[in-house]
C-alpha positions in Angstrom: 143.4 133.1 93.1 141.7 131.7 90.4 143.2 130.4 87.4 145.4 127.7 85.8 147.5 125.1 87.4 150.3 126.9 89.7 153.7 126.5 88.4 156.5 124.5 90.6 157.5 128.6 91.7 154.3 130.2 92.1 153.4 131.1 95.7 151.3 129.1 97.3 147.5 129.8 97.5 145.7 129.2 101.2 142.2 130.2 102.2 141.5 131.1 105.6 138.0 130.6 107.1 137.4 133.0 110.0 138.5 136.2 110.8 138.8 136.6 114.3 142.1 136.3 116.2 143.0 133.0 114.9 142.4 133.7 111.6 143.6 136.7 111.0 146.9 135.9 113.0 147.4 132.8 110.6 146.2 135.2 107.7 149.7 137.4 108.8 151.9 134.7 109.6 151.2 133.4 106.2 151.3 136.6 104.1 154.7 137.4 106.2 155.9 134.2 104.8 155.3 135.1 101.3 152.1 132.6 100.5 149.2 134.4 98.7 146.7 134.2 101.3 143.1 135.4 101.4 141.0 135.1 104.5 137.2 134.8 104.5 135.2 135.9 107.4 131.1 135.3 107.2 130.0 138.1 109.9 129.2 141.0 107.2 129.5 143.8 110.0 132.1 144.3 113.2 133.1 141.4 114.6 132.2 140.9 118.6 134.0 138.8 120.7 132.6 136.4 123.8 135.7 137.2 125.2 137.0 140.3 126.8 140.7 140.3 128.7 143.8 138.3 127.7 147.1 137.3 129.2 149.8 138.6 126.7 152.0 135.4 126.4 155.0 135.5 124.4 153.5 133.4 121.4 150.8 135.8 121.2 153.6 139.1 121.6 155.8 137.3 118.7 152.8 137.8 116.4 153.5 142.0 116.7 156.8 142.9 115.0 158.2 146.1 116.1 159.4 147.1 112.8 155.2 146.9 111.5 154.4 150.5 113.0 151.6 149.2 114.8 151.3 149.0 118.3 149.5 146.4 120.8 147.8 148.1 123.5 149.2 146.1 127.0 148.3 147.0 130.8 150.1 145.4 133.2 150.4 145.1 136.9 153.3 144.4 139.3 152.3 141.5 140.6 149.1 138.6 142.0 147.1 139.0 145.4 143.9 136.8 146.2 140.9 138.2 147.8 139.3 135.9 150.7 135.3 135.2 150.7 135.7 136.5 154.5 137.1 139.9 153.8 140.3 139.3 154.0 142.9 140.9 152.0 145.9 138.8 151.2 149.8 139.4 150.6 151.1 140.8 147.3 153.3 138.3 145.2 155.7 140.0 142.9 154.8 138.4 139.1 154.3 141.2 136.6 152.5 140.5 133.7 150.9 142.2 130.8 147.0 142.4 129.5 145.3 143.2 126.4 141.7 142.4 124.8 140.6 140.5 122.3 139.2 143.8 120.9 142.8 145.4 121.2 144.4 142.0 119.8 142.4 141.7 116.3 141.9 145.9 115.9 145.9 145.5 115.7 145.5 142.6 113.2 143.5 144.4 111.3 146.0 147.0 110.4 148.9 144.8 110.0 146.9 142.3 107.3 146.2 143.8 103.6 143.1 144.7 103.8 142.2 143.4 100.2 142.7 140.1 101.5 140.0 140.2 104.0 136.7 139.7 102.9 134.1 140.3 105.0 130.1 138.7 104.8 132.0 135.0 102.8 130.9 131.7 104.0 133.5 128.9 103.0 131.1 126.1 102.2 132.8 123.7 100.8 136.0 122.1 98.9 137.0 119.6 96.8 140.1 118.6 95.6 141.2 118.4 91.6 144.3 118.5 89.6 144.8 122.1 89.9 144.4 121.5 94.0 141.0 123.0 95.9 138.2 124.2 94.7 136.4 126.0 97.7 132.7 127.2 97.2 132.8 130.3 99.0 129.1 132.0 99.8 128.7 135.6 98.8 132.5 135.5 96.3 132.2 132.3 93.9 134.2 129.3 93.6 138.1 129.8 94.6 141.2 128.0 93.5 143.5 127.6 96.2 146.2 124.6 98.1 145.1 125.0 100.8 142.2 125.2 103.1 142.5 126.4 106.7 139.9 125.9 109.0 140.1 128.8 111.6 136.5 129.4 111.9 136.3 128.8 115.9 135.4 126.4 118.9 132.3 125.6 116.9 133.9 125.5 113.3 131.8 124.1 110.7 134.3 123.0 108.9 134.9 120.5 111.5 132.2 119.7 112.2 131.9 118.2 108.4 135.1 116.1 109.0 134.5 115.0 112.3 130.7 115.1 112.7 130.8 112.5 115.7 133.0 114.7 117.6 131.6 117.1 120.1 133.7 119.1 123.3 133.2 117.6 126.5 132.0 119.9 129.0 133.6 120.5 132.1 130.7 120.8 134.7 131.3 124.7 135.3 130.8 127.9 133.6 132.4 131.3 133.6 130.5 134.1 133.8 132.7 137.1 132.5 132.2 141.1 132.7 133.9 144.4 132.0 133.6 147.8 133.9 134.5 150.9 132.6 137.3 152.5 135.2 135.6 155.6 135.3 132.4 154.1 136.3 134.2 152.5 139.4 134.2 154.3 142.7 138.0 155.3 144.2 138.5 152.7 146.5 137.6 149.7 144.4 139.9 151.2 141.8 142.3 151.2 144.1 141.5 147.6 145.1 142.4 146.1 141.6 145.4 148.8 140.4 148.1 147.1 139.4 147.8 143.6 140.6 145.9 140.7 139.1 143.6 139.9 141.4 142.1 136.6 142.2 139.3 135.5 144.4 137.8 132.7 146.4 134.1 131.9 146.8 132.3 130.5 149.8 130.6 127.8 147.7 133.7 126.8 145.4 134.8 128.3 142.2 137.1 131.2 142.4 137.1 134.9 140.2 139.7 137.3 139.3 140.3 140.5 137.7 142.6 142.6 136.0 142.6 146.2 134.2 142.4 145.9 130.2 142.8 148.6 127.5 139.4 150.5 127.3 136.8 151.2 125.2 138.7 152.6 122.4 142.0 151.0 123.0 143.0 153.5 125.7 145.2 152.2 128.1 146.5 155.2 130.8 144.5 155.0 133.7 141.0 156.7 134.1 140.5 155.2 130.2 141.1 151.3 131.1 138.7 149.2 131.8 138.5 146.7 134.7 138.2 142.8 133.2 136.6 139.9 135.3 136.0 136.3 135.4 133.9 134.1 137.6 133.9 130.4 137.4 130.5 129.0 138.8 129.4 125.7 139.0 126.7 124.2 137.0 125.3 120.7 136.0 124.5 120.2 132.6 120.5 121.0 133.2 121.9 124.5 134.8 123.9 125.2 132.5 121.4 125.1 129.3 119.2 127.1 131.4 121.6 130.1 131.9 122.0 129.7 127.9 118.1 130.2 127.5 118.8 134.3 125.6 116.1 137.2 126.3 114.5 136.0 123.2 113.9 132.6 124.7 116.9 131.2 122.1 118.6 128.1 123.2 122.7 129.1 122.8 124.9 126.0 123.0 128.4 127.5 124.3 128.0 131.3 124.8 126.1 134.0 125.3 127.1 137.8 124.4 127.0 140.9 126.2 123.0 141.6 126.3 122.4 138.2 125.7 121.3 137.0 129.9 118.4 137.3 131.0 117.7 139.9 133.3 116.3 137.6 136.5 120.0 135.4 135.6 121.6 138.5 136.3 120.0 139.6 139.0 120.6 136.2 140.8 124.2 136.1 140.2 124.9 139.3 141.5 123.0 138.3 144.7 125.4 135.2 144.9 127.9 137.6 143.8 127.4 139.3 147.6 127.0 136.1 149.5 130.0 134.5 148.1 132.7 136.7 147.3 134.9 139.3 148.7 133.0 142.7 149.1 135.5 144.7 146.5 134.3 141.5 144.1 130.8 141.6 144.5 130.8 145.6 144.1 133.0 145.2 141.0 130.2 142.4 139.6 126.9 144.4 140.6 128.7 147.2 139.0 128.7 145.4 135.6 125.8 146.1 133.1 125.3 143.2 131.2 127.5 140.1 132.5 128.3 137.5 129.4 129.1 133.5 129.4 130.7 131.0 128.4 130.6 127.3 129.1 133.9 125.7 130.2 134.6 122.6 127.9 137.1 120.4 127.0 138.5 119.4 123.2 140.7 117.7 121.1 140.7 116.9 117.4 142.5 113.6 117.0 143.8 114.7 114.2 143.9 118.0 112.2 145.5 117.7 108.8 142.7 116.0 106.2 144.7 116.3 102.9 145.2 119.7 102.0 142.5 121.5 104.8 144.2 122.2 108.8 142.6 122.8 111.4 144.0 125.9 113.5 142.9 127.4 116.8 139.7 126.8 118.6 138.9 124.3 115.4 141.8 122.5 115.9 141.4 121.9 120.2 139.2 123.9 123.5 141.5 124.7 126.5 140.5 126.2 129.9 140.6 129.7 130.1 142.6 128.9 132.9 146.2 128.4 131.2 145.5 131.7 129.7 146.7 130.3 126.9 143.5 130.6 123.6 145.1 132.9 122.0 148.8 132.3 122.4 148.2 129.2 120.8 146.6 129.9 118.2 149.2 132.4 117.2 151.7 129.6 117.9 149.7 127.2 115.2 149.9 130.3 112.7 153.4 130.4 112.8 154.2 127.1 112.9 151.9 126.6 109.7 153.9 129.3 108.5 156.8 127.7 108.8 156.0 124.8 106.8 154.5 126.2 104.5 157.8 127.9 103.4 159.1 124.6 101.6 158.9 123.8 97.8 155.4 122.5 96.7 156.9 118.9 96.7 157.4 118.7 100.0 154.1 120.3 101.7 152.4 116.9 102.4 155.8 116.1 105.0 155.8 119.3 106.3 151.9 119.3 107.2 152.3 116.1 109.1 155.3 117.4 111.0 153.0 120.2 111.6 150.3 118.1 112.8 152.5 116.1 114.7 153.8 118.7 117.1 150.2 120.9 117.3 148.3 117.6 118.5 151.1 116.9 121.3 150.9 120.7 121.8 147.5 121.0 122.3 147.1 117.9 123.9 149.5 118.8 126.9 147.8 122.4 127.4 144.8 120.6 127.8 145.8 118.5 130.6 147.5 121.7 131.9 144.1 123.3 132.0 141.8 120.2 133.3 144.8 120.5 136.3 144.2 124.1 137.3 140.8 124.1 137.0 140.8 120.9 139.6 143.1 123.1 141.6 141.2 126.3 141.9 137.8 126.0 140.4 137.3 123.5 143.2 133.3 122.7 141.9 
């Protein structure tokens, strides 16, 4: 990737920063289409995700070709019931669907994308644009030559940070506390509670939770080797909600915190409000849960998210509720729509990145509303 100027012919050369789902799924898109691609990931060890479950949509399934011998691990159930803060049990409503985990999602990634061409423990630091295109300072490799610089790097990205340092994500007044339980830690009858049907919740003091069986610890997904996936969305002012970031260590976090992360009296209190405000199967499933993580529910937007020759892609590029269930499937979406124009002779990459921007912006824009709708609809808060 470094060298002389690229002939007319010569593949193009794009650096990805960030190797989670986004990055990697735009690293696959792009090596698919034939563009020598390199992506650059700064965590030197296994990657960890804030997330757990996820709602296979179909621009998330495209990314998964049969014909690449390797397989994402899916559960699904036949169909959606909610739960009542009173006890009550509602009716079933046929919808099938299909869950994986963002574990499941990138450990598939991993094996589809050339290894060579993922570089673990590199920082992009910077770039600057010459005649031969990008020079991009990378910490831990050197200076690379490339086109083109994709910023994939996550709802906090640097990168974007540098070109929109005024820009922050709104947030959205709530929080959702998330956890997973191994199914063969859960007694019979709350197994049976939550088989097969995505399960959703109300709570006595607004907010709602649901639940849904995801591949297991290693990747298993026949029953007795799943585990069961929740989400709680809680109500918290701003004050609140930088409290419940305060780590064990006494670190202020600014969006998330990590499995082990809460403090052990947080815990303890939201399980309590676990019992008072949800259904019992719920609150069992939630005091069940060893170590509870978080996230803080914002809002975001980058007005724009072409700057020359570096995109922003993913969580970089715009924040939507978890609520659309739609992270992930978009960012696979942006991957292959950069892809796509990215398959064009050199002389025409600067059109086909604004049609590119153009259609991610209105994209993005409109799941954002979607989300900011649902969660006025059921997080009620």
């Amino acid at each position: 990737m470094i060298g002389a100027l690229p002939s007319a012919e010569a593949p193009l050369r794009v650096v990805v920063s960030g190797g989670s789902i986004s990055g990697l799924g735009t690293g696959l898109a792009l090596h698919r289409a034939g563009i020598d691609v390199h992506v650059f990931e700064q965590d030197g060890g296994a990657m960890h995700s804030a997330g757990a479950g996820l709602v296979v949509q179909p621009e998330l399934a495209a990314l998964f070709h049969p014909s690449d011998g390797a397989h994402l691990p899916t559960t699904s159930c036949r169909g959606r019931r909610t739960l009542g803060f009173d006890g009550e049990f509602g009716a079933l409503q046929r919808m099938p669907q299909q869950f994986t985990s963002w574990a499941a999602v990138h450990a598939t990634l991993m094996k589809l994308f050339p290894g060579e061409r993922y570089h673990r423990g590199a920082t992009v630091e910077r770039s600057t644009r010459n005649e031969q295109g990008l020079q991009i300072d990378i910490g831990g490799v050197g200076a690379v030559a490339a086109d083109l610089l994709v910023a994939a790097d996550g709802a906090q990205s640097p990168l974007r940070r540098r070109l929109l340092p005024d820009l922050n994500p709104h947030y959205a007044g709530y929080v959702a506390w998330r956890g997973t339980v191994p199914e063969r830690d859960m007694p019979q009858d709350i197994t049976d509670t939550f088989a097969d049907v995505f399960t959703f919740g109300d709570a006595r003091s607004g907010g709602h939770a649901l639940a849904y069986f995801i591949p297991g610890e290693n990747l298993e997904t026949t029953p007795g080797e799943r585990q069961m996936n929740w989400v709680w969305y809680v109500g918290a002012n701003a004050a609140e909600r930088d409290d419940l970031l305060v780590t064990r260590d006494g670190i202020q976090r600014r969006a998330s915190l990590r499995r082990g992360m809460a403090r052990q009296s947080v815990i303890t209190e939201l399980k309590a409000r676990a019992i008072a405000d949800l259904h019992p199967m719920f609150a069992r499933l939630i005091t069940l849960t060893a170590e509870p993580f978080l996230q803080a529910i914002v809002d975001f937007a980058a007005p724009r998210t072409v700057f020359g020759r570096t995109v922003l892609i993913g969580d970089a590029a715009s924040i939507v509720r978890p609520h659309t269930a739609g992270g992930a499937a978009k960012a696979a979406r942006d991957a292959q729509a950069l892809a796509d124009a990215l398959v064009a002779p050199r002389s025409m990459i600067d059109q086909r990145l604004d049609r590119f921007q153009r259609e991610q912006l209105h994209y993005g824009q409109t799941l954002l509303e979607y989300g900011v709708q649902l969660g006025r609809r059921w997080a009620r808060l």
